[in-house]
C-alpha positions as CSV (number, residue, x, y, z in Angstrom):
1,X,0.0,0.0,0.0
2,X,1.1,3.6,-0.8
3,X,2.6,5.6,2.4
4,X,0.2,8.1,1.6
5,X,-2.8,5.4,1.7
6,X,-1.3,3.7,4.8
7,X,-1.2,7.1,6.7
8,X,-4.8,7.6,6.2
9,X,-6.0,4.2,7.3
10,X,-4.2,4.5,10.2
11,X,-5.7,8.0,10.8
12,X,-9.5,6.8,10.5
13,X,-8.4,3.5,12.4
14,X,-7.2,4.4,15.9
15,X,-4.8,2.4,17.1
16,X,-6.9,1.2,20.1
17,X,-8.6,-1.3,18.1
18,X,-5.3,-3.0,17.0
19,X,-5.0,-4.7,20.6
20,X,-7.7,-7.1,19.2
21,X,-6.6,-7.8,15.9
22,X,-5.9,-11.2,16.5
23,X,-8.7,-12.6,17.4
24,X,-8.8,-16.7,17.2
25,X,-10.1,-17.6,13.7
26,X,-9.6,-21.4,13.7
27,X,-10.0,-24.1,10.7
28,X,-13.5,-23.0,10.0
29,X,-12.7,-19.6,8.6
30,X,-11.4,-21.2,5.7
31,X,-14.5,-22.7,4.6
32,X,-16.1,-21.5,1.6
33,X,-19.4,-23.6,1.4
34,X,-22.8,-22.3,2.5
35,X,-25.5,-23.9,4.6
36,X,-28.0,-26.3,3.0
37,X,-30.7,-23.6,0.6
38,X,-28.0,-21.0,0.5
39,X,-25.1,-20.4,-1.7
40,X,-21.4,-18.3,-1.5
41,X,-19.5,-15.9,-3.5
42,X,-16.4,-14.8,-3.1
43,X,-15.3,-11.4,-4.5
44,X,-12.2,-9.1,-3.9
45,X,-12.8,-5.4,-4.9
46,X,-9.7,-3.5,-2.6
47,X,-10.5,-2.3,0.8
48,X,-13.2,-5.0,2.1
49,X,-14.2,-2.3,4.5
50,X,-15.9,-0.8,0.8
51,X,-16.8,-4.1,-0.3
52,X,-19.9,-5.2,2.4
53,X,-22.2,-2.1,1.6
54,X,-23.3,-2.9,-1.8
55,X,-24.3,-6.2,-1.1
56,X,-25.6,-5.8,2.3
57,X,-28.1,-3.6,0.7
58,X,-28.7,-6.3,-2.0
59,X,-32.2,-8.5,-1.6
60,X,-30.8,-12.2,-1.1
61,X,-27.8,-11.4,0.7
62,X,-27.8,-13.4,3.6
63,X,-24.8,-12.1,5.1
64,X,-20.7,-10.4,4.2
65,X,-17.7,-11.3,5.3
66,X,-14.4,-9.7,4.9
67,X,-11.4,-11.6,4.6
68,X,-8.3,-13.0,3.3
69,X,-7.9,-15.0,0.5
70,X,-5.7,-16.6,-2.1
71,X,-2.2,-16.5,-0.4
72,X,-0.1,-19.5,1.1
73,X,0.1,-18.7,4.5
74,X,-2.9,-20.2,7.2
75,X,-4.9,-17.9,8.8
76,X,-3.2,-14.5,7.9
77,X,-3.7,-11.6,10.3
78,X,-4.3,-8.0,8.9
79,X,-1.1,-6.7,9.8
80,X,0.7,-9.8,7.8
81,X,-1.6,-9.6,4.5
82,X,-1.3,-5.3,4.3
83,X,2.4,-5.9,4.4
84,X,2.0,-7.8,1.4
85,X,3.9,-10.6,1.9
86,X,1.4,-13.6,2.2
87,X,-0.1,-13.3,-1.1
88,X,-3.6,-12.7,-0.1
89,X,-6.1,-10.8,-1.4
90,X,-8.5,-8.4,0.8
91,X,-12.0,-10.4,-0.1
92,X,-15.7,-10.7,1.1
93,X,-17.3,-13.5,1.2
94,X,-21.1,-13.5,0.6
95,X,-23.7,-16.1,1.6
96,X,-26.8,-15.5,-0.3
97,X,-30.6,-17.2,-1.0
98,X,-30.3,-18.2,-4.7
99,X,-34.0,-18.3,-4.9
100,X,-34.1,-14.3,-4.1
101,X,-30.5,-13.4,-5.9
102,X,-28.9,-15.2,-8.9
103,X,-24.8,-15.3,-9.4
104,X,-25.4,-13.3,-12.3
105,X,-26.9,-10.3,-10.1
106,X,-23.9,-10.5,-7.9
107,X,-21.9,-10.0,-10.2
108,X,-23.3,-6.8,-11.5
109,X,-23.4,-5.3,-8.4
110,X,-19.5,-6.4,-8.2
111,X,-18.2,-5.0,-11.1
112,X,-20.1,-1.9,-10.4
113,X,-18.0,-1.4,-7.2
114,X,-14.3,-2.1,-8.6
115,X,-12.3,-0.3,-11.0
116,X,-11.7,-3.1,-13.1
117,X,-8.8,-1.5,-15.2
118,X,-6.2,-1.2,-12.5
119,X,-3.8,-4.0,-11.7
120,X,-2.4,-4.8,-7.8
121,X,-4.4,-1.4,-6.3
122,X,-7.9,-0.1,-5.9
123,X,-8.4,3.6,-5.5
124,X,-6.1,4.7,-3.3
125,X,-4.5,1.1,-1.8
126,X,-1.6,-0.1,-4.1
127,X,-0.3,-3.5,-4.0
128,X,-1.5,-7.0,-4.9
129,X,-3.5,-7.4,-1.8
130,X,-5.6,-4.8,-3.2
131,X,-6.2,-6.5,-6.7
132,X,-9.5,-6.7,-8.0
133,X,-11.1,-10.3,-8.5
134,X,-13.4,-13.0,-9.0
135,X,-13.1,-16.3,-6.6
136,X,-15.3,-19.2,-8.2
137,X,-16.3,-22.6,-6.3
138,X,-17.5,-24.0,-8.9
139,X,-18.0,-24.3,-12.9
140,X,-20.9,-22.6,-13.0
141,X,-19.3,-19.9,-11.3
142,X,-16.9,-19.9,-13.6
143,X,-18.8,-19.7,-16.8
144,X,-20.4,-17.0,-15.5
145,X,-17.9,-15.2,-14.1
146,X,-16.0,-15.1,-17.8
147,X,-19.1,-14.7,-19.6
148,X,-19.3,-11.9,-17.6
149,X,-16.4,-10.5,-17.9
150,X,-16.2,-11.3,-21.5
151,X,-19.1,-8.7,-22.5
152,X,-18.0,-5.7,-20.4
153,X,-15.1,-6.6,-22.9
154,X,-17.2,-6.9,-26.3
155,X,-19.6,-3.8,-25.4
156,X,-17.5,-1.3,-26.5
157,X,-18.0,0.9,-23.8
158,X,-14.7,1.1,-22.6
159,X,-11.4,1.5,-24.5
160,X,-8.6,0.2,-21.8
161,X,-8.6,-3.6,-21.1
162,X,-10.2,-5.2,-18.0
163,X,-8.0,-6.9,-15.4
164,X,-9.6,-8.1,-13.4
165,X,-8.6,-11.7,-12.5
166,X,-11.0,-14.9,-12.2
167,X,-9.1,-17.5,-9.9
168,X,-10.8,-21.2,-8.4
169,X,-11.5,-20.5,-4.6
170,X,-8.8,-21.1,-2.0
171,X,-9.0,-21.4,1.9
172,X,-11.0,-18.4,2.8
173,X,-9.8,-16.8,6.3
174,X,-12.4,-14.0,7.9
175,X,-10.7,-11.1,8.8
176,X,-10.5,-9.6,12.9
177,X,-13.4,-8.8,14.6
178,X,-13.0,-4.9,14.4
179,X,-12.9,-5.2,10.2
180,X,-16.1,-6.8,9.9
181,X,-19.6,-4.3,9.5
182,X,-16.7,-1.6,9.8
183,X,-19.2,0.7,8.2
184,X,-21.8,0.3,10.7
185,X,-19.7,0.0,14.0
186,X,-17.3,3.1,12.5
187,X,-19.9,5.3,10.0
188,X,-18.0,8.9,10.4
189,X,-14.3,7.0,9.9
190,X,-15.9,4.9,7.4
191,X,-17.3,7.8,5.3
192,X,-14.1,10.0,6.0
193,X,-11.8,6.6,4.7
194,X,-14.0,6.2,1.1
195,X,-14.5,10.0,0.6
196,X,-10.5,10.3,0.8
197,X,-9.9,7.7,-1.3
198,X,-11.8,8.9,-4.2
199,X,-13.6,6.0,-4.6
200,X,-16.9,7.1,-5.5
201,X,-15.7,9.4,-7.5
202,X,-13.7,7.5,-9.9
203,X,-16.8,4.5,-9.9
204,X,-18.5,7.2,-11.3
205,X,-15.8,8.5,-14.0
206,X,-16.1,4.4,-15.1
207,X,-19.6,3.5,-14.6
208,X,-21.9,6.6,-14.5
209,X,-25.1,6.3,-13.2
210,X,-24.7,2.5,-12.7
211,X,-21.8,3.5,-10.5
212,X,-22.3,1.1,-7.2
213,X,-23.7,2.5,-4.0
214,X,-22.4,2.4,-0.2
């Protein structure tokens, strides 16, 4: 992450909350199946804190979780995946009713929340661990997921190529207590943290009026 970016999350993020940052996750974090009737999607968009919001507010969604995912090392702790060295991306993980919301829906509201032309950063967080990217767990996923991605490519609208990336699920690890509903628990910091990134502003230099919400 930039030193600029750094500073400012440290800024909206008092250090008080960093004496319970590593809270026990155990084995079961890393599961990425949902109960019997509901379904999961994993998708990585930079700062999770950003991430929950839009599909929160999204009929179906059952419940978001931010975490870790896609790196080598077992249950990461924030400190170790911001550094950048375990390989992990900054995720959420959604459990959702597919009766009441298809894939395909989740993945619009996705795509309208990234910018999906900037490799290893979002907004204003550099670095791999804020890539922008599509975790399937299964083929349907998948298909999806590139078909997907495939006509944001072939409609024309945009002239710089889309990188987003669209990996097979690994281990999922939730993040520490104090990341998750950060928006809720923390709204002035919250606001403050995605009004200084710029991030509404630039999903609405790429996407317009379908620009995601928060």
């Amino acid at each position: 992450k930039k030193k600029g970016a750094r500073i400012l999350k440290r800024y909206v993020f008092p250090f008080t909350l960093a004496l319970i940052a590593f809270a026990s996750i155990g084995s079961a974090g890393a599961q990425t199946s949902g109960k019997e009737g509901t379904a999961v999607a994993i998708f990585a968009g930079g700062c999770f804190w950003c991430m929950e919001p839009p599909f929160d507010k999204t009929e179906g969604v059952i419940s978001t979780t931010s975490g870790y995912t896609g790196g080598t090392t077992a249950n990461p702790s924030y400190e170790e995946v911001s550094a950048g060295g375990t390989g992990h991306i900054e995720s959420v993980k959604i459990v959702y009713d597919p009766s009441k919301v298809s894939y395909e829906e989740l993945l619009h509201v996705f795509w309208r929340n990234i910018d999906p032309f900037r490799k290893n950063a979002q907004f204003c967080d550099t670095g791999s661990q804020y890539s922008s990217a599509i975790f399937y767990l299964n083929e349907e996923q998948r298909e999806l997921a590139e078909r997907s991605k495939a006509e944001l490519e072939d409609s024309d609208r945009f002239s710089q190529p889309i990188v987003t990336g669209i990996f097979a699920a690994a281990p999922f690890y939730p993040a520490e207590k104090y990341h998750q509903d950060y928006y809720t628990k923390n709204p002035n910091r919250y606001t403050f943290y995605r009004w200084s990134c710029g991030r509404d502003e630039r999903l609405e230099q790429v996407w317009g009026d379908e620009a995601g919400g928060h």
